[in-house]
C-alpha positions as CSV (number, residue, x, y, z in Angstrom):
1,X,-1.2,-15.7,54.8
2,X,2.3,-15.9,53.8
3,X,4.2,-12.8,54.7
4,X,6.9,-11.5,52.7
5,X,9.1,-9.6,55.4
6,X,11.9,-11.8,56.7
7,X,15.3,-10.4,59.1
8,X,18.7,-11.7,59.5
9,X,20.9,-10.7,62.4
10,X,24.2,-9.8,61.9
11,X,27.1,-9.8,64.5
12,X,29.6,-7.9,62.9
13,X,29.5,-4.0,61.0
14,X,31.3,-5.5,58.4
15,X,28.7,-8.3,57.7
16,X,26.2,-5.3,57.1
17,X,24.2,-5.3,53.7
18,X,26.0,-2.7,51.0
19,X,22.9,-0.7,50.9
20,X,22.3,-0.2,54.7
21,X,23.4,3.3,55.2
22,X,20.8,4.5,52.3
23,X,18.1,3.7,55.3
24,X,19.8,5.4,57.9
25,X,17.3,8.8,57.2
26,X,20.3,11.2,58.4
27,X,20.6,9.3,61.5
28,X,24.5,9.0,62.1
29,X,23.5,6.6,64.7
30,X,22.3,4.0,62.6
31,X,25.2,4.3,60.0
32,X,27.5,1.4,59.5
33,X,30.6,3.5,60.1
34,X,28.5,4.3,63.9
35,X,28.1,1.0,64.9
36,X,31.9,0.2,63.9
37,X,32.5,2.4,66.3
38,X,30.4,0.5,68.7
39,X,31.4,-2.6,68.0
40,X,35.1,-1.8,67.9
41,X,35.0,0.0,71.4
42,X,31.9,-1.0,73.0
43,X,31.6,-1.4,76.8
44,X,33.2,-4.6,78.4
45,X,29.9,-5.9,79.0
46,X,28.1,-5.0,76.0
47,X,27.2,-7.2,73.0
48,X,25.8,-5.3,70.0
49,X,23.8,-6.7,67.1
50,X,22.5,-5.5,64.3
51,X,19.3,-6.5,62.2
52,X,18.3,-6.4,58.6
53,X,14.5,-6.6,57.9
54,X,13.9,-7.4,53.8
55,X,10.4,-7.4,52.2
56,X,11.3,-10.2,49.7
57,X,15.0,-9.7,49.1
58,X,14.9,-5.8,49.3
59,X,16.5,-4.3,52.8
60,X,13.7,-2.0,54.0
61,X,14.4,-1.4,57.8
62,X,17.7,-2.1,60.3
63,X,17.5,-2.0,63.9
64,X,20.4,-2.0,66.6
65,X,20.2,-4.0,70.1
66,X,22.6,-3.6,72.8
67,X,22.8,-6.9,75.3
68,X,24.0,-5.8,78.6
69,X,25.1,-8.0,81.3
70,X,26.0,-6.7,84.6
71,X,28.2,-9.1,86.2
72,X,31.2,-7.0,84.7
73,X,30.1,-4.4,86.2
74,X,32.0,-3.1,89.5
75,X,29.6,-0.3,90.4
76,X,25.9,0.9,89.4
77,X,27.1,4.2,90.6
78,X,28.5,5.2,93.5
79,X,26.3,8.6,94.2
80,X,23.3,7.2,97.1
81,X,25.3,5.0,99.2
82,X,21.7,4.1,101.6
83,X,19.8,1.0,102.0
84,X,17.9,1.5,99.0
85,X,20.9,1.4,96.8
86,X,21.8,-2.0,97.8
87,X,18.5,-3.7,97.7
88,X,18.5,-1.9,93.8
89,X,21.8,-3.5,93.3
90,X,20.3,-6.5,94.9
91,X,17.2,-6.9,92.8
92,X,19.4,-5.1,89.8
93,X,21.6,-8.4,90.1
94,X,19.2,-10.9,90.7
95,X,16.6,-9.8,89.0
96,X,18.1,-7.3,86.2
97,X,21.3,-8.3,85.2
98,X,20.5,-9.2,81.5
99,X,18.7,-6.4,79.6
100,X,18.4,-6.9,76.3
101,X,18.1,-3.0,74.8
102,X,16.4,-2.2,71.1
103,X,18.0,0.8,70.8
104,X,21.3,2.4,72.2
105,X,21.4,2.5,76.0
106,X,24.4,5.3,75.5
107,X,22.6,7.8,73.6
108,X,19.0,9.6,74.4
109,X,16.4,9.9,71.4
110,X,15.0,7.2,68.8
111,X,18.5,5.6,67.4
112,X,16.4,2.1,67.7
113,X,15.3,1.4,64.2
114,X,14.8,3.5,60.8
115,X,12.4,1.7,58.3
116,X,11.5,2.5,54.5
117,X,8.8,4.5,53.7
118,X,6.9,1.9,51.5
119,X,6.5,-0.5,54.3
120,X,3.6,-1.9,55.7
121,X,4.4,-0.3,59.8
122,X,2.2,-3.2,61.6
123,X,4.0,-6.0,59.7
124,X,7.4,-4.8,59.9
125,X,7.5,-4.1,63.8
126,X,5.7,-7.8,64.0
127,X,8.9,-8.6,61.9
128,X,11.0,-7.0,64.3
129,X,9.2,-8.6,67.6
130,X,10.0,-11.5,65.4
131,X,14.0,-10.8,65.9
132,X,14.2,-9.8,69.4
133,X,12.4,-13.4,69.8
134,X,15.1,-15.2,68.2
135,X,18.0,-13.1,69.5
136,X,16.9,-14.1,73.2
137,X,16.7,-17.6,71.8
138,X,20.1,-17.3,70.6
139,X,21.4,-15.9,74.2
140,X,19.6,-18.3,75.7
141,X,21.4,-21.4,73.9
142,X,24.8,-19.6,74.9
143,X,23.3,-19.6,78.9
144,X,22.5,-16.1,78.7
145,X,19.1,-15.5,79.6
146,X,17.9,-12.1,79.2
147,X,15.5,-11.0,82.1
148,X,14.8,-7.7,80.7
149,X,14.1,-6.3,77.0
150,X,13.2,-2.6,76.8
151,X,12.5,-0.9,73.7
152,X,13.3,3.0,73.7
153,X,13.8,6.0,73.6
154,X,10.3,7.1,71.7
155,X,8.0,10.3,71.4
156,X,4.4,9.8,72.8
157,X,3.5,9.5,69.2
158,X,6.5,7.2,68.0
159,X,5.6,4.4,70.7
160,X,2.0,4.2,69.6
161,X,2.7,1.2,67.1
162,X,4.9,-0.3,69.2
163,X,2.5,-0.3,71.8
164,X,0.3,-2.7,69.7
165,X,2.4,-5.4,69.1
166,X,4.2,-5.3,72.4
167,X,1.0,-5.9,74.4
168,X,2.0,-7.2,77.5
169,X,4.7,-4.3,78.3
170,X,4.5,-1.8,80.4
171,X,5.1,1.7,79.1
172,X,7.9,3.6,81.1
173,X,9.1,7.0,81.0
174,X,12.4,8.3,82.7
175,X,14.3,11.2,82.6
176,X,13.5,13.6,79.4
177,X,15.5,14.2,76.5
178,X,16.8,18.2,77.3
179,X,16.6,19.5,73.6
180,X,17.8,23.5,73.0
181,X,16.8,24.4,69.9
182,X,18.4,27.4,68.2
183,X,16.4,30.3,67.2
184,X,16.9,30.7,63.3
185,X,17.5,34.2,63.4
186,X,20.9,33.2,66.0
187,X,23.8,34.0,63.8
188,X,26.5,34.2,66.6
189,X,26.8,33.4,70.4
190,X,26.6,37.3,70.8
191,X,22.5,36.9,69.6
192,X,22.1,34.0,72.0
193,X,23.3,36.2,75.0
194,X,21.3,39.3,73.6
195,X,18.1,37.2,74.1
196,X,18.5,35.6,77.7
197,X,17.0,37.9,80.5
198,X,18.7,39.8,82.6
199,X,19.4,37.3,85.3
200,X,21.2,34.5,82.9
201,X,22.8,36.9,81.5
202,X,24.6,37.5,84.6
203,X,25.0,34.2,85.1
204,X,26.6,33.6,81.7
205,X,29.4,37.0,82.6
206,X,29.9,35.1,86.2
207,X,30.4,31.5,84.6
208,X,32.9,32.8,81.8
209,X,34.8,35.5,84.4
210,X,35.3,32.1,86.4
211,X,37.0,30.4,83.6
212,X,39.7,32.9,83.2
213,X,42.8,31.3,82.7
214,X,41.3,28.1,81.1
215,X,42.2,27.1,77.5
216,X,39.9,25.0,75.3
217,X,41.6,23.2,72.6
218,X,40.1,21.1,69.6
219,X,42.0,18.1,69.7
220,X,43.2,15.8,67.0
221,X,43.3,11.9,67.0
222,X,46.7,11.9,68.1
223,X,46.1,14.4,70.4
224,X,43.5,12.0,72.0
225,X,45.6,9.4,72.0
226,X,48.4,11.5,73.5
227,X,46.0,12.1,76.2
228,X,44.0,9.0,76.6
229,X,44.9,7.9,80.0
230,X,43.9,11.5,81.5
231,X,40.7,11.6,79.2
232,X,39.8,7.8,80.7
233,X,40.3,9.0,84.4
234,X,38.3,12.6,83.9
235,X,35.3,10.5,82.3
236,X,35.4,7.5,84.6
237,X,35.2,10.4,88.1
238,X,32.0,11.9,86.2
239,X,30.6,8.7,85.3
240,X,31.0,6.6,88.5
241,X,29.1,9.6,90.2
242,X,26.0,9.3,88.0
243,X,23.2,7.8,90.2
244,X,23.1,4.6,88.5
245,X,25.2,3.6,85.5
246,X,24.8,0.1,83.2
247,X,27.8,0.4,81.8
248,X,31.3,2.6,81.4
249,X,33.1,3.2,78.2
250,X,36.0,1.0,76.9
251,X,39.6,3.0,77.4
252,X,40.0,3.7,73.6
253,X,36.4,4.6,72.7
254,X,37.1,8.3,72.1
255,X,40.2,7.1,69.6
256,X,38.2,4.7,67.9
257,X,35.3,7.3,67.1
258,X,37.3,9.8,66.1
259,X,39.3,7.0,63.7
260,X,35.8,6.3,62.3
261,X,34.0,8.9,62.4
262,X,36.8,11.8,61.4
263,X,35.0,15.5,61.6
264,X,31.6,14.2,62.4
265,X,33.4,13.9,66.0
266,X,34.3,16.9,67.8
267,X,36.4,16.2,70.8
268,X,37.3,19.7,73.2
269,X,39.9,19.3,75.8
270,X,40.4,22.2,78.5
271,X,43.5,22.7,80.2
272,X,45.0,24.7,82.8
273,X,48.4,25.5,83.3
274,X,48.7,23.1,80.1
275,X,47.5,20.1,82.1
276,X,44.2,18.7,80.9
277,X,41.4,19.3,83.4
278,X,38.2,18.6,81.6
279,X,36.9,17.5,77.8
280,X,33.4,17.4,75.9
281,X,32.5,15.7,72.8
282,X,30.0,16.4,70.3
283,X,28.9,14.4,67.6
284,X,27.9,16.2,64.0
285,X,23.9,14.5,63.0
286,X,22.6,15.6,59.8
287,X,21.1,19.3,60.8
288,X,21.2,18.3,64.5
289,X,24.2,18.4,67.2
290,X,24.2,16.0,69.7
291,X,26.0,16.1,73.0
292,X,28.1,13.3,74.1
293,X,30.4,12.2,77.0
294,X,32.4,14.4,78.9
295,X,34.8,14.2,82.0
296,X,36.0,16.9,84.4
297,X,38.2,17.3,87.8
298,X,35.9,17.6,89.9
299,X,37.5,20.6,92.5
300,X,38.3,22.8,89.3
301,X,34.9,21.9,88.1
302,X,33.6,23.6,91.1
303,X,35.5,26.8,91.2
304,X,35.2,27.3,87.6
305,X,31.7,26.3,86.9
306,X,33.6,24.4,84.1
307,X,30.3,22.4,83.4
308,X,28.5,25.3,83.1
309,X,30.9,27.0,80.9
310,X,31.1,23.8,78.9
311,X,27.8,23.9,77.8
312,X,28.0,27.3,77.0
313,X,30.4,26.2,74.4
314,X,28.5,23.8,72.7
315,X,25.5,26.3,72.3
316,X,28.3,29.0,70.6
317,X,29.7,25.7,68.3
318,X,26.2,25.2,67.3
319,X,25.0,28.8,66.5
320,X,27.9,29.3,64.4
321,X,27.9,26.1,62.8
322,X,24.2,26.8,61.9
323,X,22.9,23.8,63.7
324,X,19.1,23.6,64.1
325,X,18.9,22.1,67.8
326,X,21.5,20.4,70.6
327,X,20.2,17.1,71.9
328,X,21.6,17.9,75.8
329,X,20.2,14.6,76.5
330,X,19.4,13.1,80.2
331,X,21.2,13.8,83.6
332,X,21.5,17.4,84.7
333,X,18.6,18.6,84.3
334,X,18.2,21.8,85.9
335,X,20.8,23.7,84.3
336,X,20.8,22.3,81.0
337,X,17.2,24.2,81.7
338,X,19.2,27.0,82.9
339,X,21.2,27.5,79.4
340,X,18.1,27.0,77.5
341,X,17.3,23.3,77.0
342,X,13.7,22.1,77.0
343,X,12.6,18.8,78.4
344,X,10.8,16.5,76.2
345,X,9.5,13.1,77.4
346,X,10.7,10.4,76.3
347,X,9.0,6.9,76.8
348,X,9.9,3.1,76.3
349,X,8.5,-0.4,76.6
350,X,9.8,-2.9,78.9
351,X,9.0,-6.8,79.7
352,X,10.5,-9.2,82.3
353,X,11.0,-13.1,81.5
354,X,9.4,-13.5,84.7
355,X,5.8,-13.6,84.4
356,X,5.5,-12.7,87.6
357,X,7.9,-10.4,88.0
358,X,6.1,-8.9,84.6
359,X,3.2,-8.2,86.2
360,X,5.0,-6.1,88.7
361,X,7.2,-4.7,86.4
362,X,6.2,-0.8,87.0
363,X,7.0,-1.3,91.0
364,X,10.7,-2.8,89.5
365,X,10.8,-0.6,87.5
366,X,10.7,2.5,89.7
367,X,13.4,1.3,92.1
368,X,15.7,0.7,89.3
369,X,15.7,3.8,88.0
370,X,15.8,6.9,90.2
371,X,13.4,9.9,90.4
372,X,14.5,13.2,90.3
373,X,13.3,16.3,91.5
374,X,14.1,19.7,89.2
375,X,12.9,22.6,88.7
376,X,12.6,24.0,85.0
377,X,14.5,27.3,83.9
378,X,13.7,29.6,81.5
379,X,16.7,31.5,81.1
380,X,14.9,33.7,78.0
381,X,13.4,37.1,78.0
């Protein structure tokens, strides 16, 4: 039967189709002006591409991958300095070095695809399959083979028909996606307080007694780029501390997405004596705020449960903004639990090249990414 679904890959934001935001169903992540950004500042060993799916010559779904290869890496984190760690670097090298992501590897949540309604779901994810096929085929020819491909970040639901084409993956599920979702009735930070019991509540006058003295500043794009050297070494402490990391950010990412993406990006810096000690960023999605990269100095972190405070801040922003929800996404679990946030599970599909190492894959893929142990919150009366 002749199929009328075809793809093209493109390599460049600029190359995109005209019409290609019109699919991005208020997903700022999909939009053209997004993956400028990524493109523009994307990690050093990052290679993003972008596909186009057309049912005769119509565009009716896009889809971002993200190639990483590891040999730029220095560090996959510097946190559990054991045995274990280095054989994971070991087989992480050897083994893992070339994942080939369908989705964004920087963000949590489904930023992988958005399709048209009208489409026929089986044939246009066979499409798909059709793409990542050809993209490994490309690397491949260019003596980059891709060991890995992993398709996430999807609901139990969303990964149903994904299941069925990928057949010989394995299904994964790492850390949740922390979502806090804001209570319609919230008008003002003051109604979030009123409704946490009477132990986080007293956390909450403890954690912002602590920041006394601290001054949080929206910053502008030229304050950014004022800054940018500070901001680079408060993310990079936070980031190489993370139990295992694929990649770090490029020095002028923050510039570039604020450039780009204007008042949809929200970048707080917090200072001390007017010397920057910490910032967070936020990014503006349709109805939905989501929580993005932030850096801190560690000792002042510490004695002014900055982090804490932090996310305080965001929740404020949101209610008054009148957000719907805060994507708080992986990492930290416990007291993103502890302000509020609730964990929802997220799941992927993964294959290795290596039919033998596929058939494994679940005992890889367990030492490559780390358990953790928490304990869930609820900070509400």
């Amino acid at each position: 039967m002749n199929t009328t679904y075809s793809f093209q890959i493109y390599n460049s934001a600029s190359l995109l189709p005209k019409e290609w935001n019109s699919l991005t169903t208020q997903n700022i992540f999909l939009t053209r002006e997004y993956l400028e950004v990524l493109e523009k500042s994307s990690p050093v060993n990052m290679v993003c591409h972008f596909i186009g799916i057309f049912k005769h010559e119509k565009l009716v779904g896009i889809a971002l991958t993200q190639f990483i290869f590891a040999e730029k890496l220095e560090s996959f984190g510097e946190r559990d300095q054991c045995l274990k760690t280095s054989v994971r670097n070991f087989a992480f090298k050897n083994f893992a070095s070339h994942v080939l992501f369908v989705g964004n590897n920087m963000l949590t949540g489904q930023n992988a695809f958005s399709f048209s309604k009208e489409v026929n779901g089986a044939k246009i994810i066979k499409t798909l399959h059709k793409a990542i096929n050809e993209l490994k085929k490309d690397f491949k020819s260019k003596g980059r083979k891709v060991h890995i491909t992993s398709i996430k970040d999807f609901t139990e639901k969303e990964i149903e028909p994904l299941k069925a084409e990928f057949k010989n993956n394995f299904t994964f599920s790492t850390q949740p996606n922390m979502i806090f979702d804001i209570n319609p009735e919230w008008k003002t930070e003051q109604d979030y307080i009123e409704a946490l019991s009477k132990k986080y509540r007293d956390q909450y006058k403890r954690a912002r007694k602590k920041s006394e003295g601290i001054e949080k500043q929206k910053m502008s794009l030229d304050e950014i780029i004022k800054h940018e050297e500070t901001i680079y070494d408060l993310y990079f402490h936070v980031a190489k501390n993370a139990p295992f990391n694929t990649f770090f950010l490029a020095r002028n990412h923050f510039r570039i997405f604020k450039e780009i993406m204007k008042e949809n990006f929200l970048f707080y810096g917090y200072f001390l004596d007017e010397k920057l000690i910490g910032f967070n960023t936020l990014i503006k999605n349709g109805t939905v705020m989501d929580t993005y990269f932030l850096g801190y100095n560690e000792n002042i972190q510490r004695d002014k449960m900055l982090y804490l405070n932090m996310l305080y801040d965001m929740i404020a922003y949101s209610i008054n903004q009148g957000f719907k929800e805060v994507v708080f996404a992986r990492t930290a679990l416990e007291i993103k639990s502890s302000v509020g946030a609730k964990p929802v599970k997220m799941y992927g599909l993964i294959t290795h090249s290596n039919a033998l190492i596929n058939k494994n894959i679940g005992k890889l893929f367990d030492y490559l990414e780390p358990k953790t142990e928490w304990k869930e919150r609820n900070p509400f009366k």
